[in-house]
GUMI-568949 format. One record per atom (N, C-alpha, C): x, y, z. Coordinates in steps of 0.02 Angstrom, whole numbers, plus 50000, padded with zeros to 5 digits. Example, Ala and Ser with C-alpha at 12.3 -4.5 7.8 and 13.67 -1.06 7.14 Angstrom:
GUMI-568949
506604971650390506154977550390506604983550390506424988850354506844994750357506455000250394
END
This chain:
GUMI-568949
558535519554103559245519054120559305516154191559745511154191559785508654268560085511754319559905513054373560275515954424560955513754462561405518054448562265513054472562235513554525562385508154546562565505154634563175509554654562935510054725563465513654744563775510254801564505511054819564805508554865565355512254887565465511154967565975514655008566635510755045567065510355043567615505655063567965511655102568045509155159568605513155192569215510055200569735513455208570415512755195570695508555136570515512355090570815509955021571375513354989571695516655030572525518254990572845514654962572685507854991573245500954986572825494255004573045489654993572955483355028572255480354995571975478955054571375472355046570665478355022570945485055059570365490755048570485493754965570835493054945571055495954858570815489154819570905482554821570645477554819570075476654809569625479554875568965479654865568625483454810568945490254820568705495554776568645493354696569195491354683569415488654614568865483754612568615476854623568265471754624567525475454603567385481454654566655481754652566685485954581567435490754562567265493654489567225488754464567635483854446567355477354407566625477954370566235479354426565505476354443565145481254419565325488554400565025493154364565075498954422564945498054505564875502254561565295508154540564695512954571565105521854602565495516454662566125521454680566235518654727566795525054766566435525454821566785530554877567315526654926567715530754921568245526054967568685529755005569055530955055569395534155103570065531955112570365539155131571165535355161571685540555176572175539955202572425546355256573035548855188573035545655159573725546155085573445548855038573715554355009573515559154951573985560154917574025561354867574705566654824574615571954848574355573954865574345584154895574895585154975574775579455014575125578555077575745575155064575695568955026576185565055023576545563654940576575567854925576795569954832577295563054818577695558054852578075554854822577905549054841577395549354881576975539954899576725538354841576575532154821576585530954752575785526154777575605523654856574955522254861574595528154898574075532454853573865537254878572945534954839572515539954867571885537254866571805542254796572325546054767572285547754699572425540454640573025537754684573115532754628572775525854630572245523954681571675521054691570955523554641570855528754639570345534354591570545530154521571085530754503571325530354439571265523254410571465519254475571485510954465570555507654464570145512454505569705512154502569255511554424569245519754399569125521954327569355517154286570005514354293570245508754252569895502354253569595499854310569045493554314568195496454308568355498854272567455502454226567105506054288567355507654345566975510354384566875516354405566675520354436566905528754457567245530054535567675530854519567895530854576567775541254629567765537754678567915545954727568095545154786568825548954791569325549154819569065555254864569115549654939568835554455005569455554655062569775561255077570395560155110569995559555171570125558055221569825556255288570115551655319570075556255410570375550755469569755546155499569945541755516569215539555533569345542755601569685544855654569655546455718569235551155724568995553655671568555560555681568055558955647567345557655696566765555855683566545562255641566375567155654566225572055607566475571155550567005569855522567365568955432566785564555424566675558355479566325551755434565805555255416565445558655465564805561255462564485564455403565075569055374565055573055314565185567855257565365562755261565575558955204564875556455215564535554155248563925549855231563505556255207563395561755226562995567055211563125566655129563805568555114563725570455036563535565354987563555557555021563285550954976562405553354990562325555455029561565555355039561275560654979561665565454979561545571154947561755568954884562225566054864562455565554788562095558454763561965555354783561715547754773561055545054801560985548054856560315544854879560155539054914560685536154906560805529454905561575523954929561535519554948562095514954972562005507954969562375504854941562145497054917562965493354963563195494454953563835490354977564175495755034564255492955092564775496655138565345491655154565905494655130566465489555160567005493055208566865489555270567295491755343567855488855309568425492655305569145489455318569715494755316569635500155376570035504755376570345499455449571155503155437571485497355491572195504055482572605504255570572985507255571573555501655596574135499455566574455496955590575025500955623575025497155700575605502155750576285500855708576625505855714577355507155688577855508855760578235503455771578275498555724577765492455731577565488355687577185482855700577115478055755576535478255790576525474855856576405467055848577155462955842577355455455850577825454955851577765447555870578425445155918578765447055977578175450556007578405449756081577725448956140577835446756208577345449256221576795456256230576115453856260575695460256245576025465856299576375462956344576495467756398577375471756385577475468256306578245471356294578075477756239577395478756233577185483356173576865489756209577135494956171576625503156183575665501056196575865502856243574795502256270574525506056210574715510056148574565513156075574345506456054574765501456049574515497455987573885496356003573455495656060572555493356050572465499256028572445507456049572075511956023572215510355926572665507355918572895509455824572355503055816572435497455852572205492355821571365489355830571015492855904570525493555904570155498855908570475503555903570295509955901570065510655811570705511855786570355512955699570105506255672570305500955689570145497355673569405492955681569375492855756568625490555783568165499055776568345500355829567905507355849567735511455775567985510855726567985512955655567765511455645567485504655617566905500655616566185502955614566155501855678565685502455719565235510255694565765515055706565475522155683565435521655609565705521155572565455519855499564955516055484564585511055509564155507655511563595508455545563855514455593563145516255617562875523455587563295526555553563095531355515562745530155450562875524755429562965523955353562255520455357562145517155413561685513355396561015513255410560725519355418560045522555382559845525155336560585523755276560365526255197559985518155180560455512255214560185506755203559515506255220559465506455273558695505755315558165509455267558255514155237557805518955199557465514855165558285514055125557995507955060557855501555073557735499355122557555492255127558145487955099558715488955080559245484555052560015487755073560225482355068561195484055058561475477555092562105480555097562595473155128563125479255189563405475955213563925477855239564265474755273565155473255236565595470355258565985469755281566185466955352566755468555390567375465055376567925467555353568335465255330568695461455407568965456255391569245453255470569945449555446570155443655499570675440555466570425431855528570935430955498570945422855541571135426155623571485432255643571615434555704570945434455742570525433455711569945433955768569695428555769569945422555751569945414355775570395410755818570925414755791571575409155835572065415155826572905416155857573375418455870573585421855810573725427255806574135431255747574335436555769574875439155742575225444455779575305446255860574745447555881574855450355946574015448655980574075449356037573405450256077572945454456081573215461356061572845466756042572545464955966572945463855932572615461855853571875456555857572195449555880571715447855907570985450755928571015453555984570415456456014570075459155955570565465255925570225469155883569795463255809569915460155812569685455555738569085453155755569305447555832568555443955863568035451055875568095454355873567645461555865567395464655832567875461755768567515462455705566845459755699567155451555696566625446755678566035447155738566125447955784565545449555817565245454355799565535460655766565085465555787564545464555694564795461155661564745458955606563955454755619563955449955652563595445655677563075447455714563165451355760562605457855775562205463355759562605465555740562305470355671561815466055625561905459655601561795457755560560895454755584560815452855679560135453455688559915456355678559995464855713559835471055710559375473155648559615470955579559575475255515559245469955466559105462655513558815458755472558065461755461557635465255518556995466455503556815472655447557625474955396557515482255375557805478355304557765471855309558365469855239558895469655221559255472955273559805472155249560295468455300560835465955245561455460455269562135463555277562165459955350562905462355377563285455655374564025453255377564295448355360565055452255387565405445455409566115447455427566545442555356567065445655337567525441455267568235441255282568595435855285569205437855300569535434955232570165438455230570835436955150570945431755170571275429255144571915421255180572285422655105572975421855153573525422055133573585427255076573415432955083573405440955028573915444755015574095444554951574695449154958574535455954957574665459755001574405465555010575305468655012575525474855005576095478155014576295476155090576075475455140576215475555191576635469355201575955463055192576415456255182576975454255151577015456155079577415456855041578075459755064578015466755099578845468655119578675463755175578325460255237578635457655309579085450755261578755447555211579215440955167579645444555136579995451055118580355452655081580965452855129580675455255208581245456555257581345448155285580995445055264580985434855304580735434855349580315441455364579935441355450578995435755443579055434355381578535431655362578615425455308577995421955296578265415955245577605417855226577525416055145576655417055093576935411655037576615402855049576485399454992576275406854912576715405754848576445406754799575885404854768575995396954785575475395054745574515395254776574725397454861574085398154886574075406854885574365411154888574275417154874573825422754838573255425654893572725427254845572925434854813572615437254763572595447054763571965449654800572355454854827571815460754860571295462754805571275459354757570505461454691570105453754712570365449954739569905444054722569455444554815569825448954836569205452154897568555454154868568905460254838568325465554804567675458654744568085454754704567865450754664567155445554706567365444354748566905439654815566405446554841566605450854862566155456054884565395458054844565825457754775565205460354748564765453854711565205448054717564645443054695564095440154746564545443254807563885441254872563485446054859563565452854850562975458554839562555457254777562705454154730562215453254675561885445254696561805443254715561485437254758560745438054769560335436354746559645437054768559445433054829559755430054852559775427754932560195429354974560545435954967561005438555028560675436155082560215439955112559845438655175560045431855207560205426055183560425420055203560985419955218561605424355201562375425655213562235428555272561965432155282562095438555333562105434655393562515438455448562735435955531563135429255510563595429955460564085423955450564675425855439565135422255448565795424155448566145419655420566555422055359566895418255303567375419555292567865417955236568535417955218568265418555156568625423155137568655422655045568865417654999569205412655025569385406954987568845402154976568335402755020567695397555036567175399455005567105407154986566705410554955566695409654866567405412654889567645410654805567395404054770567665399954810567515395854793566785391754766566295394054829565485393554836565135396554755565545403154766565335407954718565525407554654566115403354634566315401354562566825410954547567075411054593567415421454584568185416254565568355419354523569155419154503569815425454534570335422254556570735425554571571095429154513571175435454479571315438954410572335438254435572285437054485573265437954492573295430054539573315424654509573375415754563573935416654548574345416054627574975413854629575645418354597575345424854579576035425354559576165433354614576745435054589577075442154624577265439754689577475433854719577595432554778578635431154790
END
């Protein structure tokens, strides 16, 4: 009997992180995933990491629903403990827990915004990272294999939202890119991935309010993340990806991955 891959996505209540999750069930993966939204806390949110579990099970995979802040290194700590203990094992890590400041930090300058938005935006966002990846990743080292993906955006190339966003992204991909020397002598591949143009809930209401514009017809789904994720992990030449930094459209493309939702819901 073959042994099921296992994988961890953080912040998958919603967005590009529920996306992922879904993609790698696709792929057959256990898959552990995190997020501050539950039905037990929040009974009438309708994106909770219960109804992620479910969407999961529904793309052939197993899903397990881990409530957790990332601000508290100890939760992570115990979450990597019980994969160690229940699994043994870790094949896919996907960074993409992200706190967006409320209200959303753009359109103004950096010096017209709460000094909060870096802690939300490089704080859970970078510094989250970082500790998830450094915990997680001596189940890898054990095994001589895995991947781990930093989810990023085009903000850590050129201008988007704010200057704090910024920072936090180019931090991604660096720390993506570093990691990725580090872990070359143990096998395993680190890589930074960014969406382009994703409809994620978030995007979707900023174009619903006109605070945003999303071509339909270039419009990707948060599954065709997850879809690219796991066709780079089944790759018998990962090791050649790793310390690179991509867009999912380029991947997709490389990789022959289909978008399951092109162009529509916009």
């Amino acid at each position: 009997m073959a042994i099921k891959k296992v994988a961890l996505v953080t912040g998958a209540s919603k967005g590009v992180g529920k996306g992922a999750a879904e993609g790698l069930a696709e792929a057959g993966y256990k898959v552990y995933f995190t997020g501050r939204s539950s039905s037990k806390n929040v009974p009438a949110k309708p994106l909770t990491i219960e109804a992620t579990a479910q969407s999961v099970d529904g793309f052939g995979g197993e899903g397990v629903p881990i409530l957790l802040d990332h601000n508290d290194d100890t939760q992570v700590q115990k979450l990597v403990n019980r994969i160690r203990m229940e699994d043994g094992r870790l094949d896919v890590l996907v960074n993409n827990v992200f706190q967006i400041p409320n209200p959303p930090a753009m359109g103004k300058g950096f010096w017209e915004h709460p000094i909060s938005v870096w802690d939300d935006q490089c704080g859970v966002g970078l510094r989250g990272y970082y500790v998830m990846s450094a915990l997680a990743a001596p189940l890898m080292v054990e095994q001589s294999s895995g991947l781990i993906v930093n989810i990023s955006s085009r903000g850590g190339r050129e201008y988007v939202f704010s200057a704090s966003y910024g920072a936090g992204k180019a931090g991604v991909d660096r720390m993506a890119r570093d990691m990725a020397l580090e872990l070359k002598p143990y096998n395993v591949a680190a890589l930074s991935l960014s969406p382009s143009k994703v409809k994620t809930e978030f995007i979707l209401d900023m174009v619903a309010q006109g605070k945003m514009r999303l071509d339909p017809d270039g419009a990707q789904s948060v599954r065709l993340t997850g879809r690219v994720i796991a066709a780079i992990a089944s790759l018998p030449n990962v090791m050649e990806m790793s310390g690179g930094i991509y867009t999912v459209s380029e991947l997709a493309t490389r990789l022959k991955v289909e978008d399951p939702e092109p162009g529509s819901n916009v």
